[in-house]
C-alpha positions as MATLAB code, in Angstrom:
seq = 'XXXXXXXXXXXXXXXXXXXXXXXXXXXXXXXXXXXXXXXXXXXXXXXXXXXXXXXXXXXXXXXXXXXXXXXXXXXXXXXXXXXXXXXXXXXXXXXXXXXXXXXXXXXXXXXXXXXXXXXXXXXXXXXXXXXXXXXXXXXXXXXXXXXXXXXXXXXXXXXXXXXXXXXXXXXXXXXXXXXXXXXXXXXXXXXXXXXXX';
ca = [
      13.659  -12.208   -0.555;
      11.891   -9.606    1.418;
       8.242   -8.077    0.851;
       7.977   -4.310   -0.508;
       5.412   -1.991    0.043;
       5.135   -1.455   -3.679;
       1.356   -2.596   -3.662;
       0.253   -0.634   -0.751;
       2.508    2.703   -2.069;
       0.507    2.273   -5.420;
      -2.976    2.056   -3.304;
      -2.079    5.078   -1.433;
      -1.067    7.398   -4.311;
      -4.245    6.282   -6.573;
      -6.336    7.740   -3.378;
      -3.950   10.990   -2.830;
      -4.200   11.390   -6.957;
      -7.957   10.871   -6.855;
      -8.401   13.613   -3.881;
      -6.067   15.650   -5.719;
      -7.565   15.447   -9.159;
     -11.622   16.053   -6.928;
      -9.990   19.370   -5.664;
      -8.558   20.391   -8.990;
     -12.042   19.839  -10.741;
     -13.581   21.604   -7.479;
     -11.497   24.571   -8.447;
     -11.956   24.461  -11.684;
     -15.740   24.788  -11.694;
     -15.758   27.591   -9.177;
     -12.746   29.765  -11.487;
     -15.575   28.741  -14.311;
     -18.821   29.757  -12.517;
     -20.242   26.273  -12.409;
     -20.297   25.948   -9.098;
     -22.227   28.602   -8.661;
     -25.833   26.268   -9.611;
     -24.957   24.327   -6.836;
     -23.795   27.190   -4.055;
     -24.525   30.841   -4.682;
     -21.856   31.897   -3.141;
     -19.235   30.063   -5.300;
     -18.933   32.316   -8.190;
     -15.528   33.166   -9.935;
     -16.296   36.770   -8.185;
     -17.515   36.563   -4.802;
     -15.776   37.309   -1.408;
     -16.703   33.544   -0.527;
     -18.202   35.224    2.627;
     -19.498   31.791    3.483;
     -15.877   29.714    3.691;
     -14.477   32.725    5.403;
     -17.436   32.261    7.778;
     -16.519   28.906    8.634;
     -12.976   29.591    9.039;
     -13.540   32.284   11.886;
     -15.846   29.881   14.337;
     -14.002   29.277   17.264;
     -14.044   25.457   16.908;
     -12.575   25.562   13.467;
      -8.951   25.816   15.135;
      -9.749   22.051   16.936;
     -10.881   21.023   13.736;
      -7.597   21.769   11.870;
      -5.762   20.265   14.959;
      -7.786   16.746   14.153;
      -7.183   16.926   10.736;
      -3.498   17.409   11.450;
      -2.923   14.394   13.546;
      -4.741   12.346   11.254;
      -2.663   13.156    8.856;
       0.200   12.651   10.571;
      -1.085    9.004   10.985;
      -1.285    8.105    8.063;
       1.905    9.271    7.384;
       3.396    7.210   10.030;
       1.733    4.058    9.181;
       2.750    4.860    5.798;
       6.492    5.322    6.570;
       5.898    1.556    8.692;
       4.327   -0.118    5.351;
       7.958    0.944    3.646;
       9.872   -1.379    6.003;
      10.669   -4.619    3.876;
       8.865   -7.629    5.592;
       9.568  -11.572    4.986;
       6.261  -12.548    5.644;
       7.293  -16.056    6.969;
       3.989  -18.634    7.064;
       2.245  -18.935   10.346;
       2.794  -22.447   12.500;
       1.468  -25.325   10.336;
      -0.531  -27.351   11.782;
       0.268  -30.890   10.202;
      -3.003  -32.359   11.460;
      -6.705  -32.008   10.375;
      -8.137  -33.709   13.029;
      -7.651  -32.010   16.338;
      -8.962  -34.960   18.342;
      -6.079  -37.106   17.937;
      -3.528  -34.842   19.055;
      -2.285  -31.516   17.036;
       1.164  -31.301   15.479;
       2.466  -27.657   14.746;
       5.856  -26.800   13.097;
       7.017  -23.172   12.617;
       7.898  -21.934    9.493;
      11.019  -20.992    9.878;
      12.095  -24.383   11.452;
      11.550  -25.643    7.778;
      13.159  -22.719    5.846;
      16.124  -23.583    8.168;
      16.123  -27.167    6.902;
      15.932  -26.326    3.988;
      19.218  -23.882    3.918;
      20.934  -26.908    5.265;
      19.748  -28.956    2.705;
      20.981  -26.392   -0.005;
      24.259  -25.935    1.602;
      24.878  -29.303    1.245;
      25.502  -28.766   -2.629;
      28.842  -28.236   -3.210;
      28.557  -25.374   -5.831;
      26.271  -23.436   -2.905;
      28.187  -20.905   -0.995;
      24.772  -19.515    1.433;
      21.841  -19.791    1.446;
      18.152  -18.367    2.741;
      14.572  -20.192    2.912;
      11.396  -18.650    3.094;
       8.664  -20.862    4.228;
       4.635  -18.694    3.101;
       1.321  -19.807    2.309;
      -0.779  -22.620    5.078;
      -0.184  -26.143    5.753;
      -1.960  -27.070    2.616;
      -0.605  -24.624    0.055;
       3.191  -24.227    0.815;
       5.354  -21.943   -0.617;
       9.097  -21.735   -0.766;
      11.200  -18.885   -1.870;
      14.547  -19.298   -1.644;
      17.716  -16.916   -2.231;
      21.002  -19.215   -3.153;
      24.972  -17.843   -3.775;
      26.631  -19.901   -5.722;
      30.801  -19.941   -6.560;
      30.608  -18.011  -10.107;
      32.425  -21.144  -11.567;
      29.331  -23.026  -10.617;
      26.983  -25.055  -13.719;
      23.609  -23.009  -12.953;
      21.449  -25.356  -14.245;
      23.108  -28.023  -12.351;
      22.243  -26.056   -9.503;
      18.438  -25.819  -10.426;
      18.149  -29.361  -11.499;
      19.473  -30.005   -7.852;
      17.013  -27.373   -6.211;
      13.875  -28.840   -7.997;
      14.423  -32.451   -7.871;
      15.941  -32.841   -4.468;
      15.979  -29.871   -2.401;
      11.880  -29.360   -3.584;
      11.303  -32.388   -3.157;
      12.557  -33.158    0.228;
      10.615  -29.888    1.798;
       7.376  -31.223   -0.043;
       7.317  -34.451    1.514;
       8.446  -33.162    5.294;
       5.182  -31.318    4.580;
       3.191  -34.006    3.249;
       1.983  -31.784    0.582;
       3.410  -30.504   -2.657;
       5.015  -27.014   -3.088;
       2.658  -24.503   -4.891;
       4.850  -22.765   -6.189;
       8.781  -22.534   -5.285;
      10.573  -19.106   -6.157;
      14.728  -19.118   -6.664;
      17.122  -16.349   -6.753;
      20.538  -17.071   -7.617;
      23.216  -14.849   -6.194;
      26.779  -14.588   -8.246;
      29.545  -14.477   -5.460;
      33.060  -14.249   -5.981;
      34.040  -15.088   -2.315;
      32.254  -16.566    0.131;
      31.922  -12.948    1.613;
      30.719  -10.678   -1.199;
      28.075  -11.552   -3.590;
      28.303   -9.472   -7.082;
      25.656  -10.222   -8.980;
      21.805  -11.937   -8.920;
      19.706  -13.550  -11.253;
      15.989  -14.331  -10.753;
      14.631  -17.659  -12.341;
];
């Protein structure tokens, strides 16, 4: 029901593997002299006289400071991007035409709706609605616990051809695309297991 990071943690370790596998090659070529074409002083045996160099200036300490705190930023917005999100739509607006008067609905006043309308299955024990997407391309994912006595496709059958339906036309427009989990629950307090469909 919630978003994961999993696409931005794969972005982020392609860049720190790419960075990683530049310095690897960088040290590679010195340790094999072929750096050396490109700076003299990056053979396999010099003192590196020239990195030292740098090190020693007295603004190199500032330098390493910066480098730290931005480092430590993107480890913090990092950390942030881990924190599962629902990612709810924004307001609709139900109107195209602004000049006879604009009609806005938030999303989650239709995901609520929409539980209600589940719950009103008798097989449902709870349930969650997630309104995405804009006024003309909604999308509905939805998270239902059902008794585990319950017919399942019963329970989809109802979902698609009522519960869909009835979000679709409080819309106006049709669903593109309508995700359902179905949670196993023993007692209305304690789900046990989940199936995705």
């Amino acid at each position: 029901m919630r978003r994961m990071a999993a696409g931005a943690n794969r972005t982020g370790l392609i860049i720190v593997g790419l960075i990683s596998l530049g310095a690897g090659f960088a040290a590679l070529a010195i340790s094999f002299g072929l750096a050396a074409t490109a700076a003299p002083g990056l053979s396999p045996d010099a003192q590196l006289q020239p990195i030292a160099a740098v090190f020693a200036l007295p603004f190199s300490a500032g330098i390493a400071l910066v480098a730290a705190l931005i480092l430590a930023m993107i480890g913090v917005r990092w950390l942030a991007v881990q924190v599962p999100r629902k990612d709810s739509a924004k307001p609709l607006r139900m109107q195209e035409d602004s000049r006879s008067g604009v009609t806005t609905v938030t999303a989650n006043v239709v995901a609520a709706a929409v539980e209600d309308d589940l719950e009103a299955t008798p097989e449902v024990v709870d349930a969650q609605a997630i309104l995405r997407g804009t006024a003309r391309r909604p999308e509905l994912i939805l998270h239902v616990d059902v008794d585990e006595r319950a017919d399942f496709d019963t329970v989809v059958a109802d979902i698609a051809e009522r519960v869909a339906c009835n979000c679709s036309q409080a819309l106006g427009v049709p669903l593109s695309a309508v995700g359902v989990e179905i949670g196993i629950a023993r007692s209305r307090q304690r789900r046990q297991r989940s199936v995705q469909l």
